[in-house]
C-alpha positions in Angstrom: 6.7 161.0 58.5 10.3 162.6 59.6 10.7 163.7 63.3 13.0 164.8 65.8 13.8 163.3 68.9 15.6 164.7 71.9 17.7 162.4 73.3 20.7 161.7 76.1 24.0 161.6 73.8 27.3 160.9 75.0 30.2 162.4 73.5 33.1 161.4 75.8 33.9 160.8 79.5 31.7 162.7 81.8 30.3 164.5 78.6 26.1 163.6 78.5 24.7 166.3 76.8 20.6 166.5 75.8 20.7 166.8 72.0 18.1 167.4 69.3 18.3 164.9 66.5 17.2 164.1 63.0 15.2 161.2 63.3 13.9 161.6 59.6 11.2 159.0 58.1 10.5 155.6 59.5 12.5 153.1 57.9 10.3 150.0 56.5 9.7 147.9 58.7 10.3 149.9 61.6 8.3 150.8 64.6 8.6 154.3 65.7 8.5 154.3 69.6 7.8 156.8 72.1 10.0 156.6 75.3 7.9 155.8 78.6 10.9 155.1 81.1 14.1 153.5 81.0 16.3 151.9 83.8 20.2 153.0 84.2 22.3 150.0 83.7 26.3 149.6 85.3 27.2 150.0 81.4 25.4 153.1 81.4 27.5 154.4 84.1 30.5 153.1 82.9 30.0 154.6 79.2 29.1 157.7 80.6 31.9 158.3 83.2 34.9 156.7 80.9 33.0 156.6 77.3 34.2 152.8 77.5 33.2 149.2 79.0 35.7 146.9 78.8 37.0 146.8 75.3 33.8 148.5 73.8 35.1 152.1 73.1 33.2 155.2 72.4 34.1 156.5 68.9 31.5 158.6 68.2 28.7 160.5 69.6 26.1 157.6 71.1 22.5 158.0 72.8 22.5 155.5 75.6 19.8 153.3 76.8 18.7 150.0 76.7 16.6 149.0 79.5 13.5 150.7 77.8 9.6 150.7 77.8 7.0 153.4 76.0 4.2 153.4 73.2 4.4 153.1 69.4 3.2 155.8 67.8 4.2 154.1 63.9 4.4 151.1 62.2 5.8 150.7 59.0 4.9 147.6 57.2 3.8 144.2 58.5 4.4 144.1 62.4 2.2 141.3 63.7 0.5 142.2 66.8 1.3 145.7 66.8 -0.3 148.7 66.3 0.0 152.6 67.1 -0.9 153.4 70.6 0.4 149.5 72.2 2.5 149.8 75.0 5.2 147.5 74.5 8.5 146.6 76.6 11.9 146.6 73.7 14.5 143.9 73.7 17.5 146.0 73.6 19.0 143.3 71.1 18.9 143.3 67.0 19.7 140.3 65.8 20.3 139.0 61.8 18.3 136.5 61.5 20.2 134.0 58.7 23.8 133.1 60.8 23.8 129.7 62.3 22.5 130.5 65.9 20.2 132.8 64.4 18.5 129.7 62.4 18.9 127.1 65.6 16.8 129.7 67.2 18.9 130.8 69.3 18.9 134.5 68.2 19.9 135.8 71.8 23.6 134.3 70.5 23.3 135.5 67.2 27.4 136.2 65.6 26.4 139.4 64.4 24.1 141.2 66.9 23.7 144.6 67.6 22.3 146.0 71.4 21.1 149.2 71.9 23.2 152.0 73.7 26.5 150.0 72.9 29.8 150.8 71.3 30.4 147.3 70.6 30.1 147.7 66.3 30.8 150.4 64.8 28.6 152.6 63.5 27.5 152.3 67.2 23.6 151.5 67.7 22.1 154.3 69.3 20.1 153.7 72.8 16.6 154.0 74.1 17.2 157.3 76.0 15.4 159.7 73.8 12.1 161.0 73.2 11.1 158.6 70.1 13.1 155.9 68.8 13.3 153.0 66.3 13.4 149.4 66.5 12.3 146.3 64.7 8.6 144.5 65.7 10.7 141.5 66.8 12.2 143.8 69.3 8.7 145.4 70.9 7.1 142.9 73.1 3.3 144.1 73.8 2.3 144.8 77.7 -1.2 145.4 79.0 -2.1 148.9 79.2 -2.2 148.7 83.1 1.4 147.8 83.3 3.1 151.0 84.4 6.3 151.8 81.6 8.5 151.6 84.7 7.7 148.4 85.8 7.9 147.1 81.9 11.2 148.6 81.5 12.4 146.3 84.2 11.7 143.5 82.1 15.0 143.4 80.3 17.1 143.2 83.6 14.5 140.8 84.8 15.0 138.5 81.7 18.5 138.2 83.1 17.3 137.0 86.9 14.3 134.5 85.4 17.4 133.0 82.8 20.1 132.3 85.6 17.4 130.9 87.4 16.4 128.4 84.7 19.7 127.6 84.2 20.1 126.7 87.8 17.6 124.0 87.3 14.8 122.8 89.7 15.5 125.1 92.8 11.8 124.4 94.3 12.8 123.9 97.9 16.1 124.3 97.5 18.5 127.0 100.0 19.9 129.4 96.8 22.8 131.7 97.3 22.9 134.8 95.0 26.1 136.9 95.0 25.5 140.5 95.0 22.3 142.7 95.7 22.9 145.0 92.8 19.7 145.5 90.6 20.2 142.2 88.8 20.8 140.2 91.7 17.8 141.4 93.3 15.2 140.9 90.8 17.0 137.3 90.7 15.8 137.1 94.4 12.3 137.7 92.8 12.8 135.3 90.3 13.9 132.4 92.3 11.1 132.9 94.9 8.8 132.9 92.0 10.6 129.2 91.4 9.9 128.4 94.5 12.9 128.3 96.2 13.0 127.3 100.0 15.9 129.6 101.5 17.1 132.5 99.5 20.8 133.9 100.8 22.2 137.1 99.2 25.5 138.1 99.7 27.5 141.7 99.1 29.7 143.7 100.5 27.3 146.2 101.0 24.5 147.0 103.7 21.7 149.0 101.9 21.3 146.4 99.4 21.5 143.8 101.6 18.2 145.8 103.3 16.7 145.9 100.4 17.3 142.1 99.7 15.1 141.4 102.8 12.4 143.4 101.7 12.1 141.7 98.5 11.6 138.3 100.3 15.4 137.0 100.8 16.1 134.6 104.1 
């Protein structure tokens, strides 16, 4: 079935501008997602005021948006697990499937990925800030229907805290330092309390963070 979406697209610096766009029909298989909320990410920020981050230039008009969460409203073809009306949580990344870290399954360092809202390929991926948008099943991940979409679109930026804390090793007990209370480092705070960690220290520059690092639990 074709549709049109509305959806935030940037066409340069300082230039977001709500646009109506052709989705047209739902590629095979494809899930057809409706947006339920979405979390601003520094690349956002950085896309929209300079339509660049760091060597990832904007060439062409992109919808941004990759910390996103809604409710599939179409599946076409074989999506295990999924159906119209889940709730699902999207993995911003799109990966091939067949290069080498693809098939040591590793696909998070896949050589030829693509991540939503990004000007790092060209033809650009469009984002997850628009009213419907498309993805593969591997990218939806199925939440309870009592998960809120706001808390589930936190689970990409959470993903990021729960990994740097598994890298870290065994921290139960242990006094952890986390530098910077920006979004990520405070849902690492979370993450490494959930660890168990004895003594959680959070250092920035700034002191409303830092305020909000005690709330959520830090020493």
């Amino acid at each position: 079935m074709s549709a049109t979406t509305v959806a935030a697209m940037l066409f340069g610096p300082g230039d977001l501008r709500l646009t109506q766009c052709e989705l047209g029909a739902l590629a095979p298989g494809m899930v057809r997602v409706r947006f339920g909320a979405g979390g601003i990410c520094g690349s956002d920020l950085h896309y929209f005021r300079h339509a660049r981050t760091g060597d990832f230039v904007v060439t062409s008009p992109l919808i941004l948006g990759h910390e996103v969460a809604g409710q599939v409203v179409e599946v076409n073809g074989e999506a295990e697990g999924l159906k119209a009306g889940d709730h699902v949580a999207v993995n911003p990344s799109r990966w091939c499937g067949s290069c080498p870290r693809c098939r040591e399954g590793r696909p998070n360092l896949c050589d030829n990925i693509y991540f939503m809202g990004s000007a790092s390929k060209t033809p650009h991926m469009q984002g997850g800030f628009a009213h419907l948008f498309d993805a593969t099943p591997a990218q939806c991940v199925k939440v309870p229907a009592g998960v809120s979409f706001a808390a589930a679109a936190l689970a990409e930026p959470l993903a990021v805290g729960l990994h740097a804390v598994e890298r870290a090793g065994d921290v139960k007990g242990a006094h952890v330092a986390i530098f910077g209370a920006g979004p990520i480092g405070l849902l690492t705070v979370l993450a490494a309390r959930l660890a168990g960690a004895g003594e959680i220290t959070v250092i920035d520059i700034a002191a409303a963070p830092l305020a909000f690092a005690k709330t959520l639990g830090a020493d």
